[in-house]
Phi, psi and omega in degrees: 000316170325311200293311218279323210281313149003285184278280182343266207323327211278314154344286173279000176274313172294007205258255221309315205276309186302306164335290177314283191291356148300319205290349186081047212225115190318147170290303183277009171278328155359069194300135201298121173289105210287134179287179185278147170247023171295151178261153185261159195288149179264124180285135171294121159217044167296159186256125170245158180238159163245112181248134180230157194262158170204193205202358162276071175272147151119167174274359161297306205242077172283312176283336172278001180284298168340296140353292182296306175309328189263351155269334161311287197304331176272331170294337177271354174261326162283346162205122197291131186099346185243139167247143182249137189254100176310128128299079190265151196187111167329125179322324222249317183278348182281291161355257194282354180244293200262312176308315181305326179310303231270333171284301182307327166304320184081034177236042197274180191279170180288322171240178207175123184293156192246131185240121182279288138231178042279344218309302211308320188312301160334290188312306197292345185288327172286352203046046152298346207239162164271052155043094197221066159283305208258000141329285197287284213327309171319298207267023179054029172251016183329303193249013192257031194235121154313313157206169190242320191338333182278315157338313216236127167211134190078359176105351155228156198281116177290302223209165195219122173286142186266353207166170193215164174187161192273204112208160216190195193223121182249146195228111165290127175288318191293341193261354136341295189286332169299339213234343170077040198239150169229177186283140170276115180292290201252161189280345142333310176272001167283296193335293164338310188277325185303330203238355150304306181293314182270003171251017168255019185085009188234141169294107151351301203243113137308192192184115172215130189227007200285310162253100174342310170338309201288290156333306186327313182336274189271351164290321184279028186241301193309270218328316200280358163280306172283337183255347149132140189301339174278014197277312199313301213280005200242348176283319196254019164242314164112027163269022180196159213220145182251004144244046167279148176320339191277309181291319190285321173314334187278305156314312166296314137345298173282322197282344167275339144291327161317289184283355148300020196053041196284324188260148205286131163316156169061009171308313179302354184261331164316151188256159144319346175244352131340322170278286164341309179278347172273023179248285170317321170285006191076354204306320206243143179292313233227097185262140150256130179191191212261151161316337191293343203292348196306314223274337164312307163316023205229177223247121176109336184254165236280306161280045207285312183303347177278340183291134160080046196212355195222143199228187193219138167182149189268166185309141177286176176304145175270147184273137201057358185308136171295139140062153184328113156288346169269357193293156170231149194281098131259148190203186190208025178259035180243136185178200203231140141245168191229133206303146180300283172013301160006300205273348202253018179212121171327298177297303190301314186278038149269302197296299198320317202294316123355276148359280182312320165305284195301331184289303171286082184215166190272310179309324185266352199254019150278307174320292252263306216259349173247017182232334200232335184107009209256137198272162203294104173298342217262174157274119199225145201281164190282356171299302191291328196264333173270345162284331183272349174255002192302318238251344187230102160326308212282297207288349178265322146334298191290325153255019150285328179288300167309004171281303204256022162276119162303301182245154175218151156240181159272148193280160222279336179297326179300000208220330194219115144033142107043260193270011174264329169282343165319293175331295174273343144300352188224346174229315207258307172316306173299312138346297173296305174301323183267003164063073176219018143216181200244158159298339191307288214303306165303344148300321199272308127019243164315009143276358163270305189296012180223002144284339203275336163296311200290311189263346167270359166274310183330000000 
């Protein structure tokens, strides 16, 4: 009744207003129009917080901080009243300690760095995460992601990649050339070179081996050349074992480098940026790492003496090796997810979204990719990606090397249970490396702990 009497007035005033002006009626005869006496809506600009965990700690990643601060700074500017309060905290102690706490508490911070999967999946199945299907869809970024998957569970998207990476072998070129070594095609000419290099007085590798990750890096490029880049995802099905002769062949492989010295002496007491400086200082030609390591190379940062001095190159073919010998370990599984909670608060699910707008942007994720290495999760067109890279050799190295790549796969904590990344990162590596177990036995080892994962999914 409200609505029809509503419109009836609304009816007759326009009724009325038409008439008048048919009457021919002077323009100063006009009744003077009363202002309006609505109160106009008041913007809430009470003061709220945000918190967001991030995971850029350290003098490496200065520049991906940085980044983050000037999207902290537009997002907070774009909505009044609110800070966002940074929590910066190692990747690894974030990972596996406090997010797993904080979740379980049912307390995580509101955006938060994310590991896609298994985490998001985990999470999101708990209705830990907040649900930004219709998010993206809202801000026009639906489709501007190479991919979401690790993200997406059930047909909605969890979590958002900040960035994508590789892993490979970074090289000095200048001491290749005193020494007269070239990049190796086939794996003859790897050999070759690892022990050409150690019968010049020099450790081939770096090694900071204190967190399992870091070795992980590259025994899992070995498994996967020799028993086939597709082996890993075959573990949690059980259509592959993780002591066939193929895999175990991988393990041996590193543990026969272990005893040439191939690797920094004393690497189990090492940290990760311990690794990164035994490199930048010349001790070691070769480091293995994720693409994101480019951005040490830049003018202000720890390797700065190195520019236009370090070269790139993928692991060579294995003789006999299973399955595409050009694959490479890539993924998209590092990113920002946002607390479920969010969504029951207004200001906040404003602010995320905000967050989101500015962070997920074509501006930034050039920055992420000529100022920090971090390669474009999103799509960006190839005009734009060779202009932004003509100018740095390191990054042109790094997309030739993905060019002449066929194939990828994703790295094995994405692929396998928990307590099977446990297993082998906190316990069967480091083991293999300090030579208190065989690949054999660590093949046999981590196949019980991943029928017994196997058998609790059932």
């Amino acid at each position: 009744m409200k609505k029809s009497l509503v419109l009836l007035l609304s009816l007759m005033m326009v009724s009325t207003t038409l008439l008048t002006a048919c009457g021919g009626k002077d323009e100063s005869e006009k009744a003077p129009t009363t202002p309006s006496t609505e109160t106009p809506t008041k913007v809430d600009d009470s003061p709220f917080e945000l918190t967001l965990r991030h995971t850029q700690v350290g003098a490496d990643k200065a520049k991906r901080l940085a980044i983050l601060q000037d999207v902290v700074k537009a997002t907070q500017e774009e909505n009044k009243g609110l800070t966002i309060k940074l929590d910066g905290v190692e990747s690894d102690v974030n990972r596996k300690e406090k997010l797993r706490g904080e979740m379980a508490a049912g307390n995580p911070p509101d955006i938060f760095d994310l590991f896609g999967s298994p985490d998001s999946k985990v999470y999101a199945k708990e209705g830990k995460l907040l649900d930004l299907t219709p998010i993206l869809s809202e801000l026009g970024l639906s489709d501007k992601f190479s991919s979401l998957a690790p993200f997406t569970y059930e047909g909605k998207i969890y979590g958002l990649p900040v960035g994508g990476s590789a892993e490979g072998i970074f090289y000095n070129k200048e001491y290749f050339t005193q020494k007269g070594l070239k990049v190796p095609t086939n794996w003859a000419e790897f050999e070759d070179l690892l022990a050409k290099i150690k019968a010049d007085g020099k450790t081939p590798f770096a090694a900071a081996s204190k967190a399992g990750w870091v070795p992980l890096m590259l025994a899992n490029h070995l498994w996967s050349r020799y028993a086939g880049s597709d082996v890993t995802e075959k573990f949690a099905t059980g259509k592959a074992k993780w002591s066939d002769p193929n895999v175990v062949k991988g393990f041996a492989k590193y543990a026969e480098w272990e005893k040439k010295g191939y690797f920094k002496k004393g690497e189990l007491g090492f940290e990760y940026a311990e690794y990164t400086t035994q490199f930048t200082s010349g001790e070691v030609p070769l480091l293995y790492d994720g693409t994101w390591k480019s951005s040490v190379f830049k003018k202000g940062q720890s390797g700065e003496k190195l520019i236009g001095k370090v070269g790139f190159f993928n692991l060579p073919a294995v003789d006999g090796g299973e399955g595409d010998q050009t694959a490479l370990m890539r993924d998209v599984n590092n990113g920002y997810g946002f607390s479920a909670s969010v969504a029951s608060d207004p200001k906040k699910l404003a602010a995320v979204k905000s967050f989101i707008k500015h962070y997920f942007s074509e501006d930034m994720v050039l920055r992420g990719l000529t100022e920090d290495g971090v390669l474009p999760a999103m799509k960006i067109d190839d005009a734009k990606l060779t202009e932004a890279t003509k100018s740095d050799a390191l990054l042109q190295d790094i997309v030739s090397v993905l060019n002449s790549s066929k194939s990828s796969f994703p790295a094995f904590d994405s692929l396998v249970q928990g307590p099977v990344t446990t297993e082998i990162s906190n316990i069967q590596i480091q083991k293999l490396i300090g030579g208190q177990t065989t690949p054999e036995k660590m093949g046999e080892e981590l196949q019980k702990v991943q029928e017994e994962a196997n058998a609790d999914n059932e």
